[in-house]
Backbone bond lengths (Angstrom), bond angles and torsions (degrees), N, CA, C in turn:
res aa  C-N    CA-C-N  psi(-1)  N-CA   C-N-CA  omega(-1)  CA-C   N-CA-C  phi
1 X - - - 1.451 - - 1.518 109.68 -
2 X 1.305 116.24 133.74 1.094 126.37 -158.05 1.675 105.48 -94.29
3 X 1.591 130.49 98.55 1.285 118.26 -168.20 1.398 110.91 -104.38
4 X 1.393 118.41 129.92 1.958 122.63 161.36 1.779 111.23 -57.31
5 X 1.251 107.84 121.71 1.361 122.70 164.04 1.702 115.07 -62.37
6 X 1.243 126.42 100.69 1.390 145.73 -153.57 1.788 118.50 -120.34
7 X 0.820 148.69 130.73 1.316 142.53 147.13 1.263 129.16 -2.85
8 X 1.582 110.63 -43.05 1.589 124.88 154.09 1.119 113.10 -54.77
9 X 1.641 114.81 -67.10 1.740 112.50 -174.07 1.462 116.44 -49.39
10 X 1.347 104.00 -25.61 1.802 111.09 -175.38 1.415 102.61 -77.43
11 X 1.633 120.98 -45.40 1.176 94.86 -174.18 1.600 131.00 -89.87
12 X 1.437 100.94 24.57 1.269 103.30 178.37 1.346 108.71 -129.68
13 X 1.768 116.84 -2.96 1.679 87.62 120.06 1.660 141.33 -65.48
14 X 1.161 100.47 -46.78 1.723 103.12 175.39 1.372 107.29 -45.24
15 X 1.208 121.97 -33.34 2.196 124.24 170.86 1.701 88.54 -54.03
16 X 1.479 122.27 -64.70 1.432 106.37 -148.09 1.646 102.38 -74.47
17 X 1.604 114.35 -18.85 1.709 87.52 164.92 1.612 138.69 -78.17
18 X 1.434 93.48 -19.29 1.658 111.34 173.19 1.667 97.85 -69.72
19 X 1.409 116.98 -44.38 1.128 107.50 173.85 1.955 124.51 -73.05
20 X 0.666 102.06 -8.41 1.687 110.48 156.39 1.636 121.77 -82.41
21 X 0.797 124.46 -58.12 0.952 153.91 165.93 1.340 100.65 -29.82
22 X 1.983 135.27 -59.29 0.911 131.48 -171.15 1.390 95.92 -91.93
23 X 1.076 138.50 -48.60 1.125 143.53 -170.87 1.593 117.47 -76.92
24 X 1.223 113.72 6.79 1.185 141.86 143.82 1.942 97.77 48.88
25 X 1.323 89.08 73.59 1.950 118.39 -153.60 1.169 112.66 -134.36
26 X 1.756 120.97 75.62 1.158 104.67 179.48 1.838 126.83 -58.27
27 X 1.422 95.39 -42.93 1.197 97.76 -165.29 1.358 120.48 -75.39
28 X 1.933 118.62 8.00 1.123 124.27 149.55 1.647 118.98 -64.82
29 X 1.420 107.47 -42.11 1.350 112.32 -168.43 1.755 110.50 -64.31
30 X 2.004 93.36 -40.95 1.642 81.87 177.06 1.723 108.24 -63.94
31 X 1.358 137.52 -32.50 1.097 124.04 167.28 1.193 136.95 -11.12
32 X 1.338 105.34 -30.42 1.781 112.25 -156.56 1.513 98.92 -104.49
33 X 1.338 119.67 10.95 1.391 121.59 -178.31 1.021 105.94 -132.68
34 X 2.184 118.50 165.32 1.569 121.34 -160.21 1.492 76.33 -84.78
35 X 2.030 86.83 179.82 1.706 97.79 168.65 1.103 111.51 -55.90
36 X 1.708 127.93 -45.01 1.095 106.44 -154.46 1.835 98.77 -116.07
37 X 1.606 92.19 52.94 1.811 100.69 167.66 1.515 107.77 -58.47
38 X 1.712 123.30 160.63 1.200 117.18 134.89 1.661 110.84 -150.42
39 X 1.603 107.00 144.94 1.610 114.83 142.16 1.194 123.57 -43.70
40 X 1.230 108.97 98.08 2.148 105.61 157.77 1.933 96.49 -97.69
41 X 1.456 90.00 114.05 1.526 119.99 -175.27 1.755 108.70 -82.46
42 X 1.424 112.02 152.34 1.531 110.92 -177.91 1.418 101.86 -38.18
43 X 1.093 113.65 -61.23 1.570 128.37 -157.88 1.557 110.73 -75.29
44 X 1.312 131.32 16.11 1.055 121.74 153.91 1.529 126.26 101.21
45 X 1.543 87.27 1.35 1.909 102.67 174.61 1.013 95.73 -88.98
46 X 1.365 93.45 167.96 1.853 118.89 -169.39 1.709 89.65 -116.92
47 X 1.142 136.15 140.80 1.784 111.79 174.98 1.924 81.98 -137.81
48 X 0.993 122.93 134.47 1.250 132.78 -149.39 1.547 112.94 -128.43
49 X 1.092 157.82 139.61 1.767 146.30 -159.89 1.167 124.58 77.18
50 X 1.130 111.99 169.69 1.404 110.44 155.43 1.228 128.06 -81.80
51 X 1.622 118.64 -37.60 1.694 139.38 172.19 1.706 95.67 -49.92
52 X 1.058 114.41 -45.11 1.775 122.74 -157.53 1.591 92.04 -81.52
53 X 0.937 111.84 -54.46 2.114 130.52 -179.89 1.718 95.40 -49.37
54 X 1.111 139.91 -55.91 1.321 152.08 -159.32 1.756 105.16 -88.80
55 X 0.970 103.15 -27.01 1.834 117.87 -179.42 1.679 83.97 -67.10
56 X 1.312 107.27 -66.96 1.526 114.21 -145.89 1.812 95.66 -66.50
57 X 1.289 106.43 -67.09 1.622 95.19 171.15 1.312 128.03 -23.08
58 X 1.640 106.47 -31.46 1.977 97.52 -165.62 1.547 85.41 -84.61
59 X 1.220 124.07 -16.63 1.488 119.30 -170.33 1.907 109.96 -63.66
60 X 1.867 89.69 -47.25 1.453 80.83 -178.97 1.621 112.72 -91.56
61 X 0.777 98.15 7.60 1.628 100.74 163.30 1.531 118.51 -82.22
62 X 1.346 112.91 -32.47 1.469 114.57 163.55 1.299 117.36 -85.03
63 X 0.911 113.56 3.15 1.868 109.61 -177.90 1.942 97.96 -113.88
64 X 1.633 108.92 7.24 1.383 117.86 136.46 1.939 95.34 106.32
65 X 1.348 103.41 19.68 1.845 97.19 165.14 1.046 115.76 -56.55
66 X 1.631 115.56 123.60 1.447 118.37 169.42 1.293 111.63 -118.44
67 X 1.578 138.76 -5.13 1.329 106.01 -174.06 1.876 69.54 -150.86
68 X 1.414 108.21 -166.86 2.127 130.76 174.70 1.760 100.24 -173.43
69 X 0.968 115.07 109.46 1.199 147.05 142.31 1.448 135.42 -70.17
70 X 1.311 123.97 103.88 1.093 121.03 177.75 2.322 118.12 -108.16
71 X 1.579 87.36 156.75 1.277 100.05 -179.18 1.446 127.23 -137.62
72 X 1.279 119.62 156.67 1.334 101.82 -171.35 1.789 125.70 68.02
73 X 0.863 127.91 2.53 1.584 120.42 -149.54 1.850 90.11 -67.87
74 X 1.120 98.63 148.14 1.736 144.59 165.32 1.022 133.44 -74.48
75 X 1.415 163.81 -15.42 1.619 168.70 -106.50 1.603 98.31 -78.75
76 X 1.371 125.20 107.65 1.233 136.70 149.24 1.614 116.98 -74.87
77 X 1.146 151.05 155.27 1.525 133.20 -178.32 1.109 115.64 -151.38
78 X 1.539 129.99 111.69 1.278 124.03 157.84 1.000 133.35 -98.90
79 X 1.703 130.71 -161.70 1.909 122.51 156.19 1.122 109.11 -41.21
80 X 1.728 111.07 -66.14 1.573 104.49 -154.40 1.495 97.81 -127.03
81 X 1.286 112.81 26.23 1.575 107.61 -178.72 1.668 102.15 -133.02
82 X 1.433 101.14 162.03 1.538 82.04 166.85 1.799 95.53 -165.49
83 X 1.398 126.08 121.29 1.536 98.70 179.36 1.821 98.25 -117.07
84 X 1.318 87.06 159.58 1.884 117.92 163.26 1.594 113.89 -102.93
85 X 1.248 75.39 136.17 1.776 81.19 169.45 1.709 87.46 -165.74
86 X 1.575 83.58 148.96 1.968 112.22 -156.79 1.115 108.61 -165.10
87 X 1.609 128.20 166.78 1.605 129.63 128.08 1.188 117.58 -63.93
88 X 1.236 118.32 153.69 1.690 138.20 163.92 1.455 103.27 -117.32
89 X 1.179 103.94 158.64 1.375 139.21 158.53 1.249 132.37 -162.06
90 X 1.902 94.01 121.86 1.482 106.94 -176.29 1.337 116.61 -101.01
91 X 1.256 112.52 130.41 1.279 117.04 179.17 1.870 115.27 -110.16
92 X 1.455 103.93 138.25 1.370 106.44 -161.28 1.643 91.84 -123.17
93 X 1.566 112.95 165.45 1.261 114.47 176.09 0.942 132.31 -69.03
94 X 1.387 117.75 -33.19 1.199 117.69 174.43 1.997 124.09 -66.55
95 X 1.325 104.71 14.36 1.549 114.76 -165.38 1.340 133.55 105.26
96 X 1.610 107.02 -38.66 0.867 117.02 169.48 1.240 153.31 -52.30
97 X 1.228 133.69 113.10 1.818 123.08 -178.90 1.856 112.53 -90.93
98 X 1.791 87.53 -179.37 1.582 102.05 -173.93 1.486 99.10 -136.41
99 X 0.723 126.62 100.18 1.898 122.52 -178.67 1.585 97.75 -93.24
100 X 1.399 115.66 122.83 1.148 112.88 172.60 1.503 111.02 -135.54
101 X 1.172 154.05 155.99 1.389 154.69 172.70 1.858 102.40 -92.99
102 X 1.467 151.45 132.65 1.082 154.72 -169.69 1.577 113.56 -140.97
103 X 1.496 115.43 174.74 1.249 127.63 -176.50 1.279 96.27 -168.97
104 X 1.181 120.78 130.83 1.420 148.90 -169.54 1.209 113.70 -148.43
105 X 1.443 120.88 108.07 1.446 142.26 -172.42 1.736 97.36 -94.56
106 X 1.498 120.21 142.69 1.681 126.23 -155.15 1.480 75.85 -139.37
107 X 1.711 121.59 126.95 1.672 115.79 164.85 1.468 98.40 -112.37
108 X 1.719 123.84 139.17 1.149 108.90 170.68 1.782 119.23 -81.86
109 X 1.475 104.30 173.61 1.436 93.62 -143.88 1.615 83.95 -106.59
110 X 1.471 122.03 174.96 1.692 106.12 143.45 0.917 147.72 -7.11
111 X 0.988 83.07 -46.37 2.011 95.55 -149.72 1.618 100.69 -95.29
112 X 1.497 122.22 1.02 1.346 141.80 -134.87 1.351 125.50 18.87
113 X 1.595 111.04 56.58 1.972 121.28 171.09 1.809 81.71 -96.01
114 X 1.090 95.29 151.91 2.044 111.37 147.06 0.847 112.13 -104.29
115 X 1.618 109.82 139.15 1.687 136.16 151.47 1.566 108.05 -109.34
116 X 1.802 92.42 158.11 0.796 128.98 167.65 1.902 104.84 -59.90
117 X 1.836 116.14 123.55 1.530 80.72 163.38 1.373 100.13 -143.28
118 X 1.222 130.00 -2.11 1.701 137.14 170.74 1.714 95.40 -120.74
119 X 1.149 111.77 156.17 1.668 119.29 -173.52 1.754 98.79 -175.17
120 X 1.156 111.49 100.21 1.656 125.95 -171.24 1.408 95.57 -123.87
121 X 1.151 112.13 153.27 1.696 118.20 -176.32 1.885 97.38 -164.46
122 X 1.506 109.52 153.26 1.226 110.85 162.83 1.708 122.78 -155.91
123 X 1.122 120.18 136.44 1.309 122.54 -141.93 1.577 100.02 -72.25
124 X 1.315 116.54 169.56 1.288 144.26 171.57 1.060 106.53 -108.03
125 X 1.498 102.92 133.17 1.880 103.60 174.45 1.403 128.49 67.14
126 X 1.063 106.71 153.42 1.775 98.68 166.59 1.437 105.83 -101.11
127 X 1.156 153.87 42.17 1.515 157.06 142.92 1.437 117.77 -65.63
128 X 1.331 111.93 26.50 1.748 114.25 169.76 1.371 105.08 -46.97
129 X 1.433 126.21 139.43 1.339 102.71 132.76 1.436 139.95 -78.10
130 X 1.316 120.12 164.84 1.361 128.95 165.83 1.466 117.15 -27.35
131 X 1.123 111.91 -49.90 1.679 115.16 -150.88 1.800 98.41 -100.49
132 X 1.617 125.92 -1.04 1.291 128.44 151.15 1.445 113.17 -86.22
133 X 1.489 102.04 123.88 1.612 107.92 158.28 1.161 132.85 -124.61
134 X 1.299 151.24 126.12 1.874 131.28 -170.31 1.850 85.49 -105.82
């Protein structure tokens, strides 16, 4: 079945990252991406898979992400393409945020579900904290 990429479908991905996120699940989060998804990170890595996608999540999950907020979001829409572009905000325990501006390209699949399969982001500000690194 052939499905349109919609505002709905988007926001229920954004459910399954809040829902990672609390549930503190990498290998949900790599879920939401093709096999051959990848993060292109501020810093210039390429992080490629899902195994590699799910590595990096537990990373920022240990460096203490607790919530992602988005703003602004964008929806361009095609057949089989569809991109986002927004603010983020990561919020970590220790207080700290991550303001970043992103673009996230969604390919539909076969089966017509969307994934996640490009996901680029770049920070705002120099107010990193310490305990984030790309």
């Amino acid at each position: 079945m052939m499905s349109t990429f919609d505002r709905e479908e988007l926001a229920d991905v954004h459910r399954s990252v809040v829902r990672a996120i609390e549930d503190r699940d990498p290998a949900l989060f790599a879920s939401l991406y093709t096999d051959t998804g990848t993060l292109l990170t501020p810093d210039g890595r390429s992080v490629g898979g899902r195994d590699a996608i799910a590595e990096e999540f537990g990373h920022w999950l240990a460096a203490g992400l607790v919530a992602q907020t988005l703003e602004d979001v964008e929806l361009t829409i095609g057949d089989t393409v569809a991109v986002e572009e927004g603010r983020a905000i990561g919020e970590f325990a220790a207080g700290s945020e991550v303001h970043s501006n992103y673009i996230v390209v969604h390919i539909r699949q076969d089966d017509g579900s969307w994934l996640m399969h490009r996901d680029i982001w770049t920070r705002i500000g120099a107010h990193i904290p310490a305990e984030v690194s790309y």
